[in-house]
C-alpha positions in Angstrom: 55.8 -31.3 -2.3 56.5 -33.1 -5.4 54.9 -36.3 -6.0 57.7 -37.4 -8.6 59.9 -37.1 -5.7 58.2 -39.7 -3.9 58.0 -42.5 -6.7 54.1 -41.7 -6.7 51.9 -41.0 -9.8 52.2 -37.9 -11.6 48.8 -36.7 -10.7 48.6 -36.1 -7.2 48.0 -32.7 -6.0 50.3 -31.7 -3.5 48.2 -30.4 -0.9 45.8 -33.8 -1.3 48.5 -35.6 0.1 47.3 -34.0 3.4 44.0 -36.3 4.7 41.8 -35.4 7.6 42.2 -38.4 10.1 38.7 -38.6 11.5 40.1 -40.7 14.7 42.7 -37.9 16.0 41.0 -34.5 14.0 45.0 -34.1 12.4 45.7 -33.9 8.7 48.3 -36.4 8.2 50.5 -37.0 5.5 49.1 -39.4 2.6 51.7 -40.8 0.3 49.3 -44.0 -1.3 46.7 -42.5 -3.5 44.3 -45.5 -3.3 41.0 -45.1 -2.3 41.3 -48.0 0.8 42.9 -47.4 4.3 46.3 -47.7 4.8 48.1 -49.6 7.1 51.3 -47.9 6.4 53.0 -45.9 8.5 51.7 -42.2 7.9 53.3 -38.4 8.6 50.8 -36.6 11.1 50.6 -32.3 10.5 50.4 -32.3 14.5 53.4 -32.8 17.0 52.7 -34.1 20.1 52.4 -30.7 21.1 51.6 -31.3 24.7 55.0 -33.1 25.7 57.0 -30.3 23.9 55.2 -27.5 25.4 55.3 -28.4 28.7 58.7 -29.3 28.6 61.1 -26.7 30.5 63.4 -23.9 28.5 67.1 -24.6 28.4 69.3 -22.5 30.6 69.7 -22.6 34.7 68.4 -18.6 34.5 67.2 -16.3 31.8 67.5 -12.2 30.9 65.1 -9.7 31.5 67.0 -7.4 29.4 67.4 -7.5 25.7 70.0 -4.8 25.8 72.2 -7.9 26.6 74.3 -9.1 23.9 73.4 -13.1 22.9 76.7 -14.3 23.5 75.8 -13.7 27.3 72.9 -15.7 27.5 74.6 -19.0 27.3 72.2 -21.0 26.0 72.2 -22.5 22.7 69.0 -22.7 20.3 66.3 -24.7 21.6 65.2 -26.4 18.5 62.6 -28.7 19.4 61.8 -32.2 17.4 58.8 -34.6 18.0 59.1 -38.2 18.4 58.4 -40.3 15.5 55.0 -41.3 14.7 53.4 -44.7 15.7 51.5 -46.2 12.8 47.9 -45.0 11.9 45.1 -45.7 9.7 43.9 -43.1 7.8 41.3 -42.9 5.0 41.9 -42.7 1.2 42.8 -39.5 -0.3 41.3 -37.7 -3.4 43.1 -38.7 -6.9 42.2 -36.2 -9.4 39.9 -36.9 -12.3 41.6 -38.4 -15.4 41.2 -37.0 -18.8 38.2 -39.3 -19.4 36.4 -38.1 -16.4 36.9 -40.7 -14.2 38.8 -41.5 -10.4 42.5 -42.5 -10.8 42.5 -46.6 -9.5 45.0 -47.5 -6.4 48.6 -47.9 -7.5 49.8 -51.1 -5.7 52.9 -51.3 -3.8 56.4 -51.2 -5.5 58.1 -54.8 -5.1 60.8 -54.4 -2.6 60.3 -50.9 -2.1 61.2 -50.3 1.1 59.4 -48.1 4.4 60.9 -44.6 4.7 61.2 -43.8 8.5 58.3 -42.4 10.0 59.7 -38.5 9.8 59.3 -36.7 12.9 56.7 -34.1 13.3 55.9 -30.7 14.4 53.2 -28.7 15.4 50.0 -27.7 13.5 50.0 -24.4 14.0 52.5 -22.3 14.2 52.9 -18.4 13.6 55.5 -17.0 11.1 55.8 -12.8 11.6 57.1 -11.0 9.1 55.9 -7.6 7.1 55.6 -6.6 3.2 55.4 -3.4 3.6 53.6 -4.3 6.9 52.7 -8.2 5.9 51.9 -10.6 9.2 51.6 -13.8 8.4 50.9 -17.4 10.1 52.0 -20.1 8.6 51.0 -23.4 9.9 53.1 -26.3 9.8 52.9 -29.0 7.7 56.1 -30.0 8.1 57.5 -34.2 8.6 57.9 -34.2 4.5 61.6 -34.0 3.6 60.2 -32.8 0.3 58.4 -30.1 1.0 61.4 -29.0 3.7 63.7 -29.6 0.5 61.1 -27.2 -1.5 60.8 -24.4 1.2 64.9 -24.4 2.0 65.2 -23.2 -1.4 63.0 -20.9 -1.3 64.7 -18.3 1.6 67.4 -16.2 1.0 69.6 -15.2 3.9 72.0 -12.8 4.9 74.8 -12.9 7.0 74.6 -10.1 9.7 77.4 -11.0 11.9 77.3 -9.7 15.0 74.4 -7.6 14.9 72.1 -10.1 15.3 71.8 -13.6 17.4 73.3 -17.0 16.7 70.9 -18.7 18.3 67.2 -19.5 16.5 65.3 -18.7 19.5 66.5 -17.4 23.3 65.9 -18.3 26.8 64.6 -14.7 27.3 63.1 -11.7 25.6 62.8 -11.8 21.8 63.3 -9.0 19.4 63.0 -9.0 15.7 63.4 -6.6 13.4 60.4 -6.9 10.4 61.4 -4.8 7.4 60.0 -4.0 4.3 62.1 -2.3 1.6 60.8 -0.2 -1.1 63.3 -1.1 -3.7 62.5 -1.4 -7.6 64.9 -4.2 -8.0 64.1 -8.1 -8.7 60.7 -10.2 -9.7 57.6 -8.0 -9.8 59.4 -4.6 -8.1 59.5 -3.1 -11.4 56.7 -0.1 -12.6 56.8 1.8 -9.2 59.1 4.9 -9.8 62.4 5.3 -9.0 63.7 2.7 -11.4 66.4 0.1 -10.5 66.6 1.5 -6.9 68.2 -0.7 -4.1 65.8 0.5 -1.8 65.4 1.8 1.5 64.1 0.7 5.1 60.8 2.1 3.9 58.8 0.0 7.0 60.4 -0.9 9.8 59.0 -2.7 13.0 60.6 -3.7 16.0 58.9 -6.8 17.5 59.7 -7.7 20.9 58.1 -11.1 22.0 58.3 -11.3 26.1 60.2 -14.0 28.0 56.8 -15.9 29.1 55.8 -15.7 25.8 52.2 -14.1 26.8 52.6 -10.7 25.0 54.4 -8.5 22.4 54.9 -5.6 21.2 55.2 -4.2 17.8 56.9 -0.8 17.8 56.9 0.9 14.0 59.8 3.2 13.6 59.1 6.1 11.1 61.2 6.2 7.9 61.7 9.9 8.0 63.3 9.9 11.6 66.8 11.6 12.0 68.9 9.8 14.1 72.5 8.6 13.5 73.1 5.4 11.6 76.5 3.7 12.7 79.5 2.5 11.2 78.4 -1.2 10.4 80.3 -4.4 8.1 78.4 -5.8 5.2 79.4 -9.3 4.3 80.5 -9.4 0.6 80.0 -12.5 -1.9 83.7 -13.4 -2.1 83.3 -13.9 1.9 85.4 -10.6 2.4 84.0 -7.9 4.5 83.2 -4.3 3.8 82.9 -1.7 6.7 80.4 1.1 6.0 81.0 4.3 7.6 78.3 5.6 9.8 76.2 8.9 9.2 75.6 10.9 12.3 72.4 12.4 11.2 70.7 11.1 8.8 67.0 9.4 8.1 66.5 5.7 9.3 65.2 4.8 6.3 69.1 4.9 4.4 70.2 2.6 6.9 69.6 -0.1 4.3 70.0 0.1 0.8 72.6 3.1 1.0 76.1 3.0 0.7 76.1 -0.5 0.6 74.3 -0.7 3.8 72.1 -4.3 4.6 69.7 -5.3 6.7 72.4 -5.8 9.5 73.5 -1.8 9.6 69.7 -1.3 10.1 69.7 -3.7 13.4 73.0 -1.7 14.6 70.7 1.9 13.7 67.6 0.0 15.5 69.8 -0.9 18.7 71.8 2.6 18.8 68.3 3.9 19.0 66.3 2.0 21.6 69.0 0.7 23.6 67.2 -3.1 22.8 69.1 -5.4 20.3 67.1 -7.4 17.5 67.8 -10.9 17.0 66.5 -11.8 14.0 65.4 -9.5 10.8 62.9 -10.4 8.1 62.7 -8.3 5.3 60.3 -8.3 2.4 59.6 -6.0 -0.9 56.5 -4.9 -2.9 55.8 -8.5 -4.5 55.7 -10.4 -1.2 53.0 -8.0 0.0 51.2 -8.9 -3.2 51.7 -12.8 -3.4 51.1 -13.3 0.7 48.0 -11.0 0.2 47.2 -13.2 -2.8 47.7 -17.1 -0.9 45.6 -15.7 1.9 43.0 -14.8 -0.2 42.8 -11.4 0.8 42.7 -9.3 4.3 39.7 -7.5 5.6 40.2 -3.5 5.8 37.3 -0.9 6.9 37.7 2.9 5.2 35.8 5.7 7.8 35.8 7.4 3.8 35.6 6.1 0.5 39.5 6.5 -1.0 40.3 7.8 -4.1 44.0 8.5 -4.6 45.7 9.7 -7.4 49.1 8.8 -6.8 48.8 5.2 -5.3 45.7 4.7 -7.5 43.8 2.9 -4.6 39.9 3.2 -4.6 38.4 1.8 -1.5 34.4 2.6 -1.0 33.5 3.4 2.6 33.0 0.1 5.1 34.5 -3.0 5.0 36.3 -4.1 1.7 38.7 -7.4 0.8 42.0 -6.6 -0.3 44.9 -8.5 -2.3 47.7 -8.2 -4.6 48.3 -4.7 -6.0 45.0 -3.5 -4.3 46.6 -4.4 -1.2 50.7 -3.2 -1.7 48.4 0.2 -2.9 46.6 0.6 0.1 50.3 0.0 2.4 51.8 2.8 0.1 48.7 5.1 0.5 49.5 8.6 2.6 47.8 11.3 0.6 44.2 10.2 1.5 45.0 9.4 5.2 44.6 11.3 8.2 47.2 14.8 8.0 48.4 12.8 4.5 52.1 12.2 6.3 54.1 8.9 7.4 52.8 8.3 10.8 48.8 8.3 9.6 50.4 5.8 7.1 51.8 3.5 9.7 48.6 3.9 11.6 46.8 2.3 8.3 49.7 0.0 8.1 49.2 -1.3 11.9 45.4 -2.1 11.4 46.3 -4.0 8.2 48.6 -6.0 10.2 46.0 -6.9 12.7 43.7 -7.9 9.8 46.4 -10.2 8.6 46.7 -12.2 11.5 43.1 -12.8 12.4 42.9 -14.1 9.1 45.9 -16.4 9.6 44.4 -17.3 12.6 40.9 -17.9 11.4 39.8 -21.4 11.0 39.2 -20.9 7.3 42.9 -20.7 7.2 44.3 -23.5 9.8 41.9 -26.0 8.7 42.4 -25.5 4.5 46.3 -28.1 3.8 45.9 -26.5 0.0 45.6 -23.0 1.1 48.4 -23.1 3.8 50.7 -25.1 1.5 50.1 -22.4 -0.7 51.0 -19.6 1.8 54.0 -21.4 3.4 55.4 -21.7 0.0 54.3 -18.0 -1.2 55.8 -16.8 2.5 59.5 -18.3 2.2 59.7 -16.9 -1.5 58.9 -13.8 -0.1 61.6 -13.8 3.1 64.9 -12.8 3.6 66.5 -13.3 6.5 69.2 -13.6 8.8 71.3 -16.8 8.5 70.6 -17.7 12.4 67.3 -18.7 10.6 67.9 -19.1 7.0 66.1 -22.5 6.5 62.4 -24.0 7.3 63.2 -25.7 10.2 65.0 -23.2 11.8 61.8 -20.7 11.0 59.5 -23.4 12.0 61.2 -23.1 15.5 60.9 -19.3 15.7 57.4 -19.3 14.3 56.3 -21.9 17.1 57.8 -20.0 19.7 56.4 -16.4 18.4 53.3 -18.5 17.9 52.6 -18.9 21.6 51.1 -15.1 21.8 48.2 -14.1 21.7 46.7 -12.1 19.3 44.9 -9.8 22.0 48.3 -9.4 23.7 49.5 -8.1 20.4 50.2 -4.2 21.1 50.7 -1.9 18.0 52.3 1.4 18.5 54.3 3.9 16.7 57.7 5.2 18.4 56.7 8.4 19.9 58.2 11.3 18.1 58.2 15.2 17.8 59.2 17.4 14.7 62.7 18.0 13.8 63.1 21.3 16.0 66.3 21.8 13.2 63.7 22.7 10.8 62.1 26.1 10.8 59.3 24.1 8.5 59.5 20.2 10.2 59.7 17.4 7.3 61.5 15.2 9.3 60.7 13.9 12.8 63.6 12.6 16.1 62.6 10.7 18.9 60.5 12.4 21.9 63.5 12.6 24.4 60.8 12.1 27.4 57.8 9.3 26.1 60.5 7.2 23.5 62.7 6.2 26.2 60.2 5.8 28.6 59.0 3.3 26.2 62.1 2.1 25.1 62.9 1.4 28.9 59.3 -0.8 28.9 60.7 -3.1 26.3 64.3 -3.3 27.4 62.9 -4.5 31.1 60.1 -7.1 28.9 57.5 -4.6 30.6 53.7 -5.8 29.2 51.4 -2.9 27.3 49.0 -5.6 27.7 46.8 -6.7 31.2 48.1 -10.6 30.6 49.7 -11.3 33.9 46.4 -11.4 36.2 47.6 -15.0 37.9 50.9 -13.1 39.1 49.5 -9.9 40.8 49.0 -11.4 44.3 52.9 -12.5 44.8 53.9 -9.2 42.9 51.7 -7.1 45.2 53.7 -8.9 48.2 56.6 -8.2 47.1 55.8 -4.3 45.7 54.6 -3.4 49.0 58.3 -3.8 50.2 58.5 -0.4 48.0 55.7 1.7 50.1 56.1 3.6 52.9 58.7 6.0 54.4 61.8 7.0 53.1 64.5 8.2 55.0 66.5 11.0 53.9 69.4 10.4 51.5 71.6 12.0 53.8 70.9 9.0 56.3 71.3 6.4 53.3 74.1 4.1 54.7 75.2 1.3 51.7 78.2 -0.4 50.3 77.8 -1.3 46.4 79.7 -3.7 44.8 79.8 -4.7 41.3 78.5 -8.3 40.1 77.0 -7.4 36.5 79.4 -6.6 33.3 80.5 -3.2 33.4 84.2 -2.8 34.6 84.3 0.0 37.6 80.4 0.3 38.0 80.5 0.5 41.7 82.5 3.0 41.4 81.0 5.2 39.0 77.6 4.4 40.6 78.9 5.3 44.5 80.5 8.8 43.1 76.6 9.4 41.6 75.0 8.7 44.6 77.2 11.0 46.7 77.3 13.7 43.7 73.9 13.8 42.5 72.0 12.2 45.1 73.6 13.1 48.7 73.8 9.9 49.4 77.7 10.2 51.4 77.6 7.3 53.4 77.8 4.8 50.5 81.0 3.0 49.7 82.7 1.1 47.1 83.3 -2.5 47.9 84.8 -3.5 44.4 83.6 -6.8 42.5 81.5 -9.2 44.0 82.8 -12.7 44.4 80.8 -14.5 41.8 78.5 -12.5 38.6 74.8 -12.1 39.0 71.7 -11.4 36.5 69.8 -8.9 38.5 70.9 -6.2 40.8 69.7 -6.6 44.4 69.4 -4.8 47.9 69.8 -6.3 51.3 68.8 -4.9 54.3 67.9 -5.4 57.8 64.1 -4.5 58.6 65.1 -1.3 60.5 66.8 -0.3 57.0 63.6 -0.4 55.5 63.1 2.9 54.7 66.6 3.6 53.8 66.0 0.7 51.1 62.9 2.6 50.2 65.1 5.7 49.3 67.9 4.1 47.7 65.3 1.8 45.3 63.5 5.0 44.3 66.8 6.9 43.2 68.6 3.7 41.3 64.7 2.6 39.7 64.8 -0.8 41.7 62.2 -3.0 41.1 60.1 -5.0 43.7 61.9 -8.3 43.0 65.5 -6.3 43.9 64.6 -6.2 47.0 66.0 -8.6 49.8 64.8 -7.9 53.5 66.7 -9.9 56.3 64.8 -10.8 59.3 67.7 -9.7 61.9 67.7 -5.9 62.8 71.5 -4.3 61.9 73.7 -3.2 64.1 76.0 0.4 64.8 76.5 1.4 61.5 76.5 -1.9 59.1 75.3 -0.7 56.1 72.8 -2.2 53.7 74.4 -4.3 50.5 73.5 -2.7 46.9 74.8 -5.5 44.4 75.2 -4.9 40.8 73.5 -7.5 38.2 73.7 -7.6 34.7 70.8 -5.1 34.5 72.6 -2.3 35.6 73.3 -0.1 32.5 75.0 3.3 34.0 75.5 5.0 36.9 71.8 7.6 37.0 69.9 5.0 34.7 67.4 3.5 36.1 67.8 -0.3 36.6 64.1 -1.0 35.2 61.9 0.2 32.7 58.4 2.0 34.2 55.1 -0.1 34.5 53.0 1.7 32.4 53.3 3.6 28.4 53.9 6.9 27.8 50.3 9.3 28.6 48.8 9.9 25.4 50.5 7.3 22.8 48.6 5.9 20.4 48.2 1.8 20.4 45.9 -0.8 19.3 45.5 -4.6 19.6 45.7 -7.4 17.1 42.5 -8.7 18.0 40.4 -5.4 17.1 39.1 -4.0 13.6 39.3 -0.5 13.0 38.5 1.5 10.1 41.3 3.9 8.6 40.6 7.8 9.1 
């Protein structure tokens, strides 16, 4: 923030403008330098957070699935805004020395200069996710300064993605966004890396899905060197034209950006054809934002199991705990040589406890309690961000960071997307997805299934309702049901009734067509003397718990039991939910836990 904006003297320091209100604990914006209390109306860094937390989410009904495109959801963005502040006092702030050593005296009060408006305010802290290569960084909000949201807007560059991403900030449901970090050798402080004047690749990519309650995530990192097929996508062109990219059918992720023309949109499309879950938002960053977010933070904490010495990336690290920033730090993301079996994946590993690092130093009260060193961060993070239009501008990032900021940093999970080598190669370089443990994963985010224990308070009325699921099943030859279609796939009763009887031996289930009205989540009614046919039937379609619907009157002759298609149902033999628990064996760790690198 500018103090020549304001009309004030010309030496205020930005971040003094912020004062520590000893009556509330809340820095609060300081626009009269004088040494007194003011009486004036002042901007507060807090939001009445209470009244807009507690307040209910938009939308009669929300999506468990993120597979869902956002033009379903029906809800618009929930940007939230704060009443307007009553009048406080607060004490004096600092005025820095003059040139001959002394305090700068009180500037009086303009004649007939009027009161601005009292601007409305947000929350103190809030969390802003995004990744260098791999940065993660909070960024509190100081926002109620026109100024400073004048200063910050012009800071972001955004990109228009069309309709691979969301037009709506935040969502009723699950939230996925895609954090990448681009290797190219273009722009301000790129240069000097190799590879002169390239445009770059999707060097790291992560996939961060925030759950509908808000009380977990999950940060998936997708390896640069997998094969998979990278679609036709449209890249938006200056001249507001459009420019449709062909799509490679095997090829490595990482050229889904960069290549051919391709931007950060065709990497969503790549990210979606891959998991089956569709990103919202992206943020993408190069090799100077990891070095000037590194830099406002004043460092991250990293522990080596080894002291590093690498010739290529020219990082030297001693063994234990060290603080890095700047080109220590972007050296230590690009490190693979001196890590684990020197190959991408041990990189991400090293990447993923550098993340964790980063946010318990967002979060650490050194941080949230500094204005100068925040202002200093929010101003180094949206020079460093690109994004997606849906959120090209502080307030709309303010929003998404308060709503991401919700988690916490315990419920953070950090795991690589399980892979085996390319069996094309006689000598593997490459990697593709494990066909068993990726989409059993995949399935866990698409049904906003927790890799975190944060649902404690919910286990009694889900234990209820999963016991409906135990007991005896009856064979499927004795499975009586009639299906009908209320979700979003034209002849899915159909398709799913010829599965059951094909594949399953379920011949006593019939089609009954559309349902009369649409529904979210598929669901199965039946009498109590259906039980364990609804037992069967929910074990072969992967029903969960909640699907279930007993009556209380036994059925009669042969009525049959009602299978109703939601929104949730993907395809005939897919099952309708995602499994409870990860794959055996994958690696993950938490945000809240220091590890050294191997």
């Amino acid at each position: 923030m500018d103090a020549h904006s304001r009309g004030r003297a010309d030496d205020i320091d930005p971040a003094d403008q912020w004062v520590l209100n000893p009556h509330t604990g809340n820095y609060e914006l300081r626009l009269d330098h004088s040494t007194g209390e003011s009486s004036s109306p002042s901007r507060t860094a807090t939001a009445e957070g209470s009244s807009r937390r507690g307040g209910s989410r938009t939308g009669s009904s929300r999506e468990g699935s993120s597979r869902e495109g956002s033009g379903r959801r029906g809800s618009g963005s929930r940007e939230r805004e704060g009443a307007p502040d009553g009048p406080r006092q607060v004490p004096g702030q600092r005025s820095r020395r003059s040139s001959q050593g002394g305090r700068g005296a009180a500037e009086p009060p303009a004649a007939g200069r009027r009161k601005r408006k009292p601007q409305k305010s947000r929350k103190k802290k809030a969390l802003l996710w995004t990744g260098g290569v791999m940065a993660f960084v909070v960024i509190v909000g100081s926002a109620g300064a026109y100024a400073l949201y004048q200063k910050l807007n012009g800071n972001i560059d955004a990109i228009d993605v069309g309709d691979a991403g969301s037009k709506n900030v935040v969502t009723d449901g699950p939230m996925n966004i895609l954090i990448i970090g681009t290797d190219k050798r273009t722009g301000k402080g790129n240069e000097g890396y190799g590879d002169k004047g390239s445009e770059g690749h999707a060097d790291t990519t992560i996939l961060f899905h925030v759950s509908e309650d808000r009380t977990n995530a999950t940060a998936m990192s997708i390896p640069r060197d997998l094969m998979t097929e990278v679609p036709e996508c449209e890249s938006k062109n200056a001249d507001g034209t459009s420019t449709v990219i062909p799509g490679t059918p095997n090829a490595r992720f990482n050229t889904s950006l960069g290549q051919n023309g391709r931007n950060p949109g065709c990497t969503m499309k790549t990210v979606e054809n891959i998991t089956g879950v569709k990103p919202h938002h992206f943020m993408m960053v190069d090799f100077n934002a990891v070095k000037s977010l590194t830099s406002a933070v004043g460092g991250v904490k990293v522990c080596m199991a080894k002291p590093i010495d690498d010739p290529k990336s020219h990082l030297k690290l001693p063994e234990g705990e060290s603080k890095v920033q700047g080109e220590q730090a972007l050296a230590l993301l690009r490190t693979r040589d001196s890590f684990g079996n020197r190959s991408d994946l041990d990189r991400i590993k090293v990447q993923q406890q550098f993340l964790g690092s980063m946010i318990r130093e967002m979060k650490s009260s050194d941080t949230l309690t500094n204005p100068k060193k925040l202002y200093k961060l929010a101003d180094s993070a949206t020079q460093a961000l690109t994004v997606d239009t849906a959120i090209g501008d502080a307030q709309k990032l303010m929003t998404l960071a308060e709503e991401i900021g919700k988690v916490d940093t315990k419920n953070i999970s950090f795991l690589t997307m399980p892979v085996i080598d390319n069996p094309a190669e006689p000598k593997p370089v490459t990697v593709v997805v494990d066909p068993v443990k990726g989409e059993q994963l995949f399935a866990m985010m698409r049904s906003d299934t927790s890799l975190t224990e944060v649902k404690q308070k919910e286990k009694a009325a889900k234990g209820k309702q999963a016991a409906l699921l135990k007991g005896p099943k009856a064979a499927a030859a004795d499975v009586r049901v009639d299906v009908l279609n209320g979700g979003e796939i034209a002849g899915a009763a159909g398709s799913t009734v010829t599965w059951l009887q094909n594949e399953q031996g379920v011949l006593k289930s019939t089609n009954k067509a559309n349902a009369s009205e649409k529904i979210k989540k598929t669901t199965l009614e039946y009498a109590p003397n259906q039980a364990d046919q609804a037992r069967a039937l929910a074990e072969m379609m992967g029903l969960p718990a909640t699907a279930m619907k007993p009556g209380t009157a036994d059925a009669e002759g042969l009525e049959a039991m009602v299978l109703t298609l939601g929104s949730d149902f993907k395809g005939a033999g897919q099952l309708i939910t995602g499994p409870t628990k990860p794959p055996k064996d994958i690696e993950k760790a938490s945000a809240d836990k220091a590890v050294c690198a191997q």
